[in-house]
Every structure is written in C-alpha cells, then in structure tokens.
C-alpha positions in Angstrom: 104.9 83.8 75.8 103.9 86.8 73.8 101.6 84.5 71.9 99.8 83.6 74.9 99.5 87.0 76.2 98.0 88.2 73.2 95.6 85.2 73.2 94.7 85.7 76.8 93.7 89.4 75.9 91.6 88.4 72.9 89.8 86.2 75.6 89.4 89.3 78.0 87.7 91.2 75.2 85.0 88.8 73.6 84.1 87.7 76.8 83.5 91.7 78.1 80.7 92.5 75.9 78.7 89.5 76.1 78.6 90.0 80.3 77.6 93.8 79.9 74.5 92.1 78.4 73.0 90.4 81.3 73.6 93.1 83.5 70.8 95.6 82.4 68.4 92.2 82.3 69.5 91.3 86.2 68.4 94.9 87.1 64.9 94.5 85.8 64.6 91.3 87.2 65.7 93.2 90.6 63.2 96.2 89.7 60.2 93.7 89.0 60.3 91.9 92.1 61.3 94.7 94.5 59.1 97.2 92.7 57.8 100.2 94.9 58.3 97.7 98.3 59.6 100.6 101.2 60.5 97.8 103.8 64.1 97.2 104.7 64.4 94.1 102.7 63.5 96.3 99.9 65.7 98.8 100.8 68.9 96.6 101.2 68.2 95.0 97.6 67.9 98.4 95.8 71.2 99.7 97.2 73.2 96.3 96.5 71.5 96.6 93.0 72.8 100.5 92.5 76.3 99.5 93.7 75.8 96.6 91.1 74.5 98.9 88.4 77.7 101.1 89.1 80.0 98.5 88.8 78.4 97.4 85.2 78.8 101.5 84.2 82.5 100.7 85.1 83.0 98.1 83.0 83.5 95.1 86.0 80.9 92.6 84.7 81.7 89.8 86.9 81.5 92.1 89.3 78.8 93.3 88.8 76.9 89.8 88.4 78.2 88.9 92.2 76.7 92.3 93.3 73.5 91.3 91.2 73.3 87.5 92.7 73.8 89.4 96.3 70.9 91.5 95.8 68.9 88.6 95.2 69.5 86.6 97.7 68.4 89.6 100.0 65.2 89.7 97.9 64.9 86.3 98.2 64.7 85.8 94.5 66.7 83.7 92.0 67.7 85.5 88.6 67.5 84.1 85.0 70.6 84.3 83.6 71.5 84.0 79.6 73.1 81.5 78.7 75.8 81.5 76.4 
C-alpha cells in the first residue's frame, strides 16, 4: 500500500510540470484571436481566460485547461494543444 502511494505521488509530480507548460501557450492562443475585440463575446472569453490564468498561478493545471477549452468555445476557436 505504501508502495503504491508513493508511486501514485511520483505520478502527481511529473505530470504537474509538464501541464503548467501549455497553459501560458493556451493564453496566447486566447489573446491572438480575441485581441483588442470590445464586444461581449470578447468580453466573456477574456474573463474565462483570467479565471483560467489564475488557476494555472495556483498550480490547478487541469483546471486550468477546462477553464482554457471554455474560453474557447465562447470565442468560437479550437486550441492547439502539445502533445506529449
């Protein structure tokens, strides 16, 4: 059991890093196609984006990536996402 714990914490902390990554690149996807828009759609995607880019501060990557894939949806964009 202990064995596995530790294992499944190991997991946890590769994986962590390598999400913080695509975070910063989802953003400027976000940023490119919203870019100085002032209509509501705009408007909507740059506040789920912050509340994404606050999650990523906080450290909750998949989180973060939901937020992210929300915004675009209400931008009516798809992102490119790394793949690992």
């Amino acid at each position: 059991m202990r064995v596995l714990f530790i294992a499944l914490a190991l997991v946890a902390l590769a994986t962590g890093p390598a999400l913080a990554g695509q975070c910063p690149a989802m953003q400027a996807q976000i940023d490119k196609a919203v870019g100085n828009r002032a209509d509501a759609t705009a408007a909507n995607t740059k506040v789920l984006a912050a509340q994404a880019w606050s999650l990523h501060q906080s450290g909750k990557h998949a989180e973060s990536e939901a937020k992210y894939d929300e915004a675009a949806k209400a931008a009516g964009i798809t992102l490119q996402k790394k793949t690992q």
